[in-house]
C-alpha positions in Angstrom: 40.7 89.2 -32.7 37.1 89.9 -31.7 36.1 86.1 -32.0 38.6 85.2 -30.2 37.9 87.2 -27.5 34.7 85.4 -27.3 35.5 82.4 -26.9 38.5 82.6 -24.5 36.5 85.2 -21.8 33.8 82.4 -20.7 36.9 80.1 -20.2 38.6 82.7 -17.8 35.1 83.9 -16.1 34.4 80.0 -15.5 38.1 79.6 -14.3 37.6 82.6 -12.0 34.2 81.2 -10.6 35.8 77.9 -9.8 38.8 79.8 -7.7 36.5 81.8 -6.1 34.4 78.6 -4.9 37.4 76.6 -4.2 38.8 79.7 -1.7 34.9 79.9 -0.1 35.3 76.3 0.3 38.7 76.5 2.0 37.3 78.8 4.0 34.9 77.3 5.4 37.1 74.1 6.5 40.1 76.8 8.0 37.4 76.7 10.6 37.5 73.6 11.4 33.5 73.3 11.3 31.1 71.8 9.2 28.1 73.6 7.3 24.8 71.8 7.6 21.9 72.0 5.2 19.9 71.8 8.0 19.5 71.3 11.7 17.1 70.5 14.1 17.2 71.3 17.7 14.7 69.6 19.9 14.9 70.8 23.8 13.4 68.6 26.4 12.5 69.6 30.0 13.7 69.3 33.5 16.0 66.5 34.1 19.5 66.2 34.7 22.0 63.8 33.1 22.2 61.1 35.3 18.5 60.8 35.1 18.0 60.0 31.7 21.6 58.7 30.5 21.7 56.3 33.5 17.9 55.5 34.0 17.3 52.4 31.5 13.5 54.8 30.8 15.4 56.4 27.7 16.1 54.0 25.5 15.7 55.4 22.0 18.4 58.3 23.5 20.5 56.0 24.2 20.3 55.2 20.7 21.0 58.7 19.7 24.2 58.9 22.0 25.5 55.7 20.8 25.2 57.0 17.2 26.4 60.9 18.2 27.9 63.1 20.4 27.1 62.7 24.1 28.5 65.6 25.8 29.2 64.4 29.5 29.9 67.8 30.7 26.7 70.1 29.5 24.8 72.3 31.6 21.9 74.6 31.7 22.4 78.0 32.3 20.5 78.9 34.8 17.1 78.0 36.8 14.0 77.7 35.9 13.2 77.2 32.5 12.4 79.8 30.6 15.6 82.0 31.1 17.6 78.7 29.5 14.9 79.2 26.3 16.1 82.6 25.6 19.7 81.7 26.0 20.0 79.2 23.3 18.1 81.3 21.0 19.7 84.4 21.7 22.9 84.2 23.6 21.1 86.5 26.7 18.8 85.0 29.5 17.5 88.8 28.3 17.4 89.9 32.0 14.1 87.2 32.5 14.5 85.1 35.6 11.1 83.4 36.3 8.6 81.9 34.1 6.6 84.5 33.6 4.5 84.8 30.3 6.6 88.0 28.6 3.7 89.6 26.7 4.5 93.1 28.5 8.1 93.5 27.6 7.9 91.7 24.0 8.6 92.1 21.7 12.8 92.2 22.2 15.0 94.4 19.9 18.0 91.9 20.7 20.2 89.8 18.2 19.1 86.5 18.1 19.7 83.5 16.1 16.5 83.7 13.6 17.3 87.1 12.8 20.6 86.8 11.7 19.9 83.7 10.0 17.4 85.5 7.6 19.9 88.5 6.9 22.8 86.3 6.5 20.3 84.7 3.3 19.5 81.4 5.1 15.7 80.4 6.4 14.8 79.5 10.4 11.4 78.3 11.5 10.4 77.1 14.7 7.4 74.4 15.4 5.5 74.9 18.7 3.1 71.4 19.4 0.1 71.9 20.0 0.4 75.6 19.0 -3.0 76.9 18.1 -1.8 78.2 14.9 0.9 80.2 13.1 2.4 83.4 14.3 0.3 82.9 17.8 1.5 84.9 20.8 -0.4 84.0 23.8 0.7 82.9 26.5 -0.5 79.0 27.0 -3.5 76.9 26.0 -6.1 75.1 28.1 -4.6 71.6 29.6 -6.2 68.0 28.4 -4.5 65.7 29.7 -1.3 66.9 30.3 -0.6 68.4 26.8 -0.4 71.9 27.2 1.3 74.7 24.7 3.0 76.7 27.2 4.8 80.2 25.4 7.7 79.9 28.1 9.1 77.1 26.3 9.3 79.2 22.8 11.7 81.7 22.6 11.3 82.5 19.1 7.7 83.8 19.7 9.4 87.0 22.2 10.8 88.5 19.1 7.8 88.3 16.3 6.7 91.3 14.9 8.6 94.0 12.9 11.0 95.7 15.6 14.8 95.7 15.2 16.1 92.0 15.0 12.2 91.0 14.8 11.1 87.9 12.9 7.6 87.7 10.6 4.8 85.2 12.2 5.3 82.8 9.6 8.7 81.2 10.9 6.6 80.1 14.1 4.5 77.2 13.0 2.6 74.1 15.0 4.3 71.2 14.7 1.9 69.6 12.4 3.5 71.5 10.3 7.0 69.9 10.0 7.5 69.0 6.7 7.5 65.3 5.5 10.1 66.3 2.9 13.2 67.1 5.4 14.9 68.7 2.2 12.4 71.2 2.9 13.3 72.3 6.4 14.6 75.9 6.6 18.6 75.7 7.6 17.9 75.7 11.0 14.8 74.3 13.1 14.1 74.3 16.8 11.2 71.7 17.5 9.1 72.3 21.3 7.7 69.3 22.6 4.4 70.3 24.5 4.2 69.3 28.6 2.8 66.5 27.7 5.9 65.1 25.5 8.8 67.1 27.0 9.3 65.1 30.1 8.0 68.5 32.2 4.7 66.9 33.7 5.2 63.6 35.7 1.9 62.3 34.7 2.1 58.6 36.2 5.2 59.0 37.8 8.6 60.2 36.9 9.8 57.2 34.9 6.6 57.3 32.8 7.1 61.0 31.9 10.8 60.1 30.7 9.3 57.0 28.8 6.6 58.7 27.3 8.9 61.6 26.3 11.6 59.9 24.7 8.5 57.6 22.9 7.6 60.8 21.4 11.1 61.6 20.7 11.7 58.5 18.2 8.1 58.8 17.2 8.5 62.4 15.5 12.2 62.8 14.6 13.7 59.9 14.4 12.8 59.7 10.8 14.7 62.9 10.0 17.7 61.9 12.5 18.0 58.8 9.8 18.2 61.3 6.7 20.7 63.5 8.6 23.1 60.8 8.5 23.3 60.7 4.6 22.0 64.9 4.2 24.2 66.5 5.6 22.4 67.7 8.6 22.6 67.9 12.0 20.3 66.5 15.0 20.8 68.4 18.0 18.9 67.8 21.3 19.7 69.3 24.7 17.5 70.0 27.6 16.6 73.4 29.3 17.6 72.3 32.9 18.4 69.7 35.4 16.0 68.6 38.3 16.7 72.3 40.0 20.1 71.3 41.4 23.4 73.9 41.5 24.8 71.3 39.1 22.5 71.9 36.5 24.3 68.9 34.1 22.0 67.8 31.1 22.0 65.4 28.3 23.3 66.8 25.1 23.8 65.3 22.0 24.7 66.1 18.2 24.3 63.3 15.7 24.4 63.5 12.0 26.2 63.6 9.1 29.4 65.4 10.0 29.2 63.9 13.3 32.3 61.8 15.0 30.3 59.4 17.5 31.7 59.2 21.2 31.5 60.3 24.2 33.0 64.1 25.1 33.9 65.4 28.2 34.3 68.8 26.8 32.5 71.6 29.6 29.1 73.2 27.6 25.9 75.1 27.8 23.6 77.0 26.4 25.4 79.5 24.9 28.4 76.6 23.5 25.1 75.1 21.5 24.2 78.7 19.9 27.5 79.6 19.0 28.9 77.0 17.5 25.1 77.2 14.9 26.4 80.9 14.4 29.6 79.9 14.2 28.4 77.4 11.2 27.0 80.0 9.1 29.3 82.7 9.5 26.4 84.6 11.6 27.3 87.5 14.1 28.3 85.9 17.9 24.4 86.5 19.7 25.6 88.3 23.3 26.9 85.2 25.5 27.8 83.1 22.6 31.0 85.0 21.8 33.9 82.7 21.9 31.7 79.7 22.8 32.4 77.5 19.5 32.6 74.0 20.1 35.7 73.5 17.8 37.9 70.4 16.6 35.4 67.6 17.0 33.9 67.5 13.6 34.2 65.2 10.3 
């Protein structure tokens, strides 16, 4: 009786393992989302939608919306730019409505998405170019030529250090040190071009900013936006704001693996983008991102 026993109770633990996958699994589609092994969100500066959809300067984003999501409808949150930062990461302007470097008031004791990331069990880093080196919390470096680290533009940084909802300096990394191997990337990635690269500083006029920045754009992730079609993974890009009109449209686009291609006229912002990531990973909703999943438009 004892022997056999032992050989039926692996059969009923493995039987029980599979059910209990099988219901996570279910789960997880009831939501009618997908769940990326990674994504990267890169956030570009200052222009509005019909100045880079419409302009003919953007041409390897017009790639990306062909292949992806091009929400029609998306907007920043607010003016100027780094209110919009905070948003997406953390579902709160967090009362900050200038561009003000933040070292006074920081670090914040709010939810925020690299937080609850890390206690949910999953991994977020975000890559600053240009960034002098890991876990650095000053404000902005010296400009040459135009390419300037500027701390307004990197909202992770406001939350380092070992408060409530803090995060350790080693998720905040310079971009040189993106991995080569994307099946390295943490689950979730935000990637800050510097002024140089982010279409902020109209060095040569405005239609070589957008050149050069959407140059840059194909030049450092279009490599991983080719993987994320066959990985599983998810390419978001978005900008902080329009051109300073009441407007405030933007481009936005999602492309990867689990992505339908079109165009969608569904209303977004900020706070859409961030919840619908929490959302993903069965995270808490971060303030303003309660109830602002982007649902029903997914593989």
């Amino acid at each position: 009786m004892q022997k056999s026993y032992s050989r039926i109770l692996p059969a009923v633990i493995a039987g029980l393992s599979a059910l209990l996958i099988l219901s996570s699994s279910c789960g997880r589609r009831d939501t009618g989302l997908p769940l990326p092994d990674h994504i990267v969100i890169v956030i570009e500066e200052n222009h509005g939608f019909d100045q880079i959809m419409d302009s003919g300067f953007a041409p390897y984003i017009g790639q990306l919306a062909r292949a992806g999501m091009l929400f029609t409808d998306a907007h920043g949150v607010t003016h100027p730019s780094q209110p919009n930062y905070l948003a997406i990461f953390s579902g709160s302007t967090q009362g900050v409505k200038d561009d003000r470097c933040l070292i006074p008031e920081t670090p914040f004791v709010t939810p925020n998405l690299g937080a609850a990331l890390i206690k949910a069990g999953y991994s977020f880093k975000g890559y600053g170019e240009t960034m002098p080196f890991s876990g650095y919390r000053g404000c902005d470096t010296a400009i040459v030529k135009g390419y300037q680290y500027v701390r307004k533009h990197i909202p992770w940084v406001n939350w380092l250090g070992d408060k409530d909802n803090g995060l350790p300096d080693a998720v905040s990394q310079p971009l040189s040190e993106f991995p080569a191997d994307f099946s390295k990337l943490p689950t979730v990635s935000f990637v800050i071009p510097n002024e140089g690269n982010d279409m902020h500083n109209i060095i040569g006029g405005d239609s070589a900013t957008i050149v050069r920045g959407d140059q840059w754009l194909k030049d450092h992730l279009s490599g991983y936006v080719n993987w994320a079609m066959t990985h599983n993974s998810l390419f978001i890009l978005t900008f902080d704001e329009d051109n300073f009109t009441l407007k405030n449209q933007i481009p936005t686009i999602f492309a990867g693996a689990m992505v339908w291609p079109g165009k969608y006229d569904t209303t977004i912002n900020h706070y859409n983008v961030l919840g619908t990531i929490e959302a993903m990973y069965g995270l808490p909703p971060s303030g303003a991102a309660k109830s602002a999943v982007i649902r029903g438009i997914w593989k």
